[in-house]
N, C-alpha and C positions, 0 to 999 in steps of 0.2 A: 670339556666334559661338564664343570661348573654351569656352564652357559647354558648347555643341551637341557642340564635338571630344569634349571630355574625357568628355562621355555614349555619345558613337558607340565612344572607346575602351577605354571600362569594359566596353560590351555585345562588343566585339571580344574582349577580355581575359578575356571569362566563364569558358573552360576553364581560364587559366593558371594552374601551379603545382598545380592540381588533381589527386588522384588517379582513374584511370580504369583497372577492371581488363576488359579483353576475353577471355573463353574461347573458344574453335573459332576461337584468333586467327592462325591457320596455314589457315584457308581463305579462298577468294575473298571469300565476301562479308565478313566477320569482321575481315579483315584490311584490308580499305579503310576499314572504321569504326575499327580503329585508328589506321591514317598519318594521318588525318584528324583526330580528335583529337589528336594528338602536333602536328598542323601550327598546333592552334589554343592550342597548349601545354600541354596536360594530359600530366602523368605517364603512363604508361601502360605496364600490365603485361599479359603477352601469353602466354595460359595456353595450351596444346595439348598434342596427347598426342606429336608430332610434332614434335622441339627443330630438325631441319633447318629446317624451312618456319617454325618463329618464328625462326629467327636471321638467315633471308632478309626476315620482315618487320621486325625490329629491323634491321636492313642499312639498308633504306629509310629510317626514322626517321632512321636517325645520321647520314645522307650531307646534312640538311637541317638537322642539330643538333639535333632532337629528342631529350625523355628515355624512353627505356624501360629494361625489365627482360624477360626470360623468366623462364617455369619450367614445363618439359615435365611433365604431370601428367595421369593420370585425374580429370577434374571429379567424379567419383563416389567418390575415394577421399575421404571426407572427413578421416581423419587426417592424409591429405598436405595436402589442402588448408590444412586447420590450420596447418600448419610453414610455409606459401607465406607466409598471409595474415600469419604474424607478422614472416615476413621483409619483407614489401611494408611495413609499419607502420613496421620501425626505419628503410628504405630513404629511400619515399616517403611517409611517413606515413598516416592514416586515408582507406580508399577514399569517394568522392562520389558516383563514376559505374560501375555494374555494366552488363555487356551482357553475358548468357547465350546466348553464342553456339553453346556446344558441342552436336552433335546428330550427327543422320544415320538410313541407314535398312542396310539389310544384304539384297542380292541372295538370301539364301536362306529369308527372308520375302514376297517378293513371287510372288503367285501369277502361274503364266505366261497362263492365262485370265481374261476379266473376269468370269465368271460358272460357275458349276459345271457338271463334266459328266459321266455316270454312271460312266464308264468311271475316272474318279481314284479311285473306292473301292476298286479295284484293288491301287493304285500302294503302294508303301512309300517311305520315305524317302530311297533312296539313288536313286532315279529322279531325269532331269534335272526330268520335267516336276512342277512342283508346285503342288497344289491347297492348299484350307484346310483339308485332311483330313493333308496329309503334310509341311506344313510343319515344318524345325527349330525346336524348343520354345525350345531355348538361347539361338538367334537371334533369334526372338522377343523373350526378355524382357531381353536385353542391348540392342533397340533402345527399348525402354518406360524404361529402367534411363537412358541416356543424355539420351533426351530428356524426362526428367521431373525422379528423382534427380538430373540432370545441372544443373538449373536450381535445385533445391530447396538442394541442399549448399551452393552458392555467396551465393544468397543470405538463406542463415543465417549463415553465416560474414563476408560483407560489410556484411549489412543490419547484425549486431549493431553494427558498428563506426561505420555510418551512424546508427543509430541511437542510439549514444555520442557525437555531434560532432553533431550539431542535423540530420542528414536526410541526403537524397540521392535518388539516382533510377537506379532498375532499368527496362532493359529487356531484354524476353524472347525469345526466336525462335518465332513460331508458322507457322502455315502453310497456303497455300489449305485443307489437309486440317483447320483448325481449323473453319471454316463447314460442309463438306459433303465426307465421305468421298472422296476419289480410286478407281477400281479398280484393283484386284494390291497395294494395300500396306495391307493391315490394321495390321499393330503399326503402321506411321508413323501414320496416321489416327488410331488412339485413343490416340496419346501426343499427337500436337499438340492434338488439342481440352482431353487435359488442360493442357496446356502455356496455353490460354485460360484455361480453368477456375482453373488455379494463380494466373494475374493476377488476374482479379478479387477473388480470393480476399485475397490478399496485399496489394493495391491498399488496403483496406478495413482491413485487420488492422495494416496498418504506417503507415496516414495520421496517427494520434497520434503517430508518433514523426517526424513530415516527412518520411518518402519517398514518394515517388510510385512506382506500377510499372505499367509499360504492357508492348503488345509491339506488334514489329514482324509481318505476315503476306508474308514474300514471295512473289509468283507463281512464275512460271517464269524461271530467272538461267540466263544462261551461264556453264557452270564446268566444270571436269574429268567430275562427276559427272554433270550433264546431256547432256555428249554423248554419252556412253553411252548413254543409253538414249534420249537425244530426236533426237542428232544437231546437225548444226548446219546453219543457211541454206547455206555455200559447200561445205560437203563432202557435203551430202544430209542431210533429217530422217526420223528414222523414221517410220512410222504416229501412233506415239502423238504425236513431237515436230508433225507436222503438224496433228493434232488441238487441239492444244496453241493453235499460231496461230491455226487458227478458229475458236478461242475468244475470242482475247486481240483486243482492237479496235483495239489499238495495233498489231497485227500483228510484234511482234517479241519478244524474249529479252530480259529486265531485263539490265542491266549494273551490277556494284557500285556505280559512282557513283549510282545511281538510288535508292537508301536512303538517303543520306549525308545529304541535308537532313532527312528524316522524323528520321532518330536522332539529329540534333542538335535539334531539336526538341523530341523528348521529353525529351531530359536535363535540358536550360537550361531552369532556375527560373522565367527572365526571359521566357522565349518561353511556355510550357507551364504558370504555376507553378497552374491547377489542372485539371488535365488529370490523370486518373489511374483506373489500372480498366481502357483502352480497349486494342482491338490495332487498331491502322493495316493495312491491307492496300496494300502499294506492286506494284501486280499486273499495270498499263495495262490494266486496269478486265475480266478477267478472269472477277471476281465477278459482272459486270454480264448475261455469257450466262448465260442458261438450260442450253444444250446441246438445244434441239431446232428 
């Protein structure tokens, strides 16, 4: 019985003392995978571009006595990132657990129709309505830049450090648009599939040095950002948010808790230790319609 505790609170005690660094740790989802970690004792360092919304998730950590750190940054700069990661090492020593959370998409890439129509060859770029003929170029490649660069910077920077301390384990942020293009958002679409593409890739390239790298696929979450455009159950969903549901079989909007077991999952050795290459889709089976 003695035994059974002290195994049940070894596998409890996996995170503790451990370092864990979160990026896009100042949004919804991002930011429950960190408290969450911190509640299971891992260090944890909470990177955004955003120092209000990480000092509000460090707020939560400390009020439970958790340990974090901020440090508000471009995941793309990688000479800042440089200076983070050295300070994260003399702080909380070398990272174990990476979670590339930083990303997103930018309104002045998403086309306002699903499909072309003669009359946009017209249009120039100062027009509201935007086809794939009149899209911002800039905007464009600053959402490619984030959700790619965004994941790659970090972990070169982490991985080297995991891969100086016997291993570790990344996960990535992909996205329903990783399996089958969404309509209106081209840049998002061909950065999440690379954002697949980058795991496998990496999964394979860094297994001699022990880390594992997978990714998460979220469906549809409720967050600031979706109810813009999707709406929400009590206040009304849009066309597209409705669509959304007749899709999803679970018929509702993930809620950050709803990742929280899959990412603790992938990290622990113990749970997952050879699991690596794959992306999870946590979606309430989304994947699973057709759409017709």
């Amino acid at each position: 019985m003695r035994r059974q505790l002290q195994e049940w609170r070894h596998k409890m005690d996996y995170f503790k003392g451990k370092t864990a660094v979160v990026t896009g740790a100042g949004g919804t989802l991002c930011s429950a995978i960190a408290v969450d970690l911190a509640r299971k004792g891992a260090r944890v360092v909470l990177i955004g571009r955003t120092e209000e919304k990480l000092k509000a998730v460090k707020n939560v950590i400390d009020d439970f006595g958790g340990e974090s750190m901020i440090a508000a940054c471009d995941v793309t700069d990688e000479k800042r990132m440089c200076e983070i990661a050295k300070k994260i090492g003399e702080r909380f020593g070398p990272c174990k657990f990476l979670v590339n959370g930083a990303g997103g998409n930018n309104g002045k890439v998403m086309t306002t129709n699903k499909c072309f129509e003669q009359g946009e060859l017209e249009l120039d770029n100062s027009t509201e309505f935007k086809g794939f003929f009149n899209i911002d170029m800039n905007a464009f490649e600053d959402v490619l830049k984030i959700n790619t660069i965004g994941s790659v910077i970090p972990s070169r920077i982490f991985g080297r450090q995991m891969a100086q301390n016997g291993g570790g384990s990344i996960i990535n942020f992909a996205s329903m648009n990783s399996y089958c293009p969404l309509t209106k958002v081209p840049a998002y679409a061909m950065s999440k599939s690379a954002v697949m593409a980058l795991t496998k890739w990496l999964a394979a390239y860094l297994a001699p040095a022990g880390i594992r790298v997978n990714a998460i696929a979220p469906g549809f979450f409720a967050n600031e950002r979706s109810e813009k455009f999707l709406g929400t159950p009590e206040t009304g969903l849009s066309p597209r948010g409705q669509s959304v549901i007749d899709h999803t079989p679970m018929e509702r909007f993930g809620k950050a808790d709803d990742l929280l077991g899959t990412a603790e999952w992938l990290l622990n050795d113990e749970k997952s230790a050879f699991v690596s290459g794959i992306t999870v889709p946590v979606d309430g089976g989304f994947l699973t319609r057709s759409g017709v």
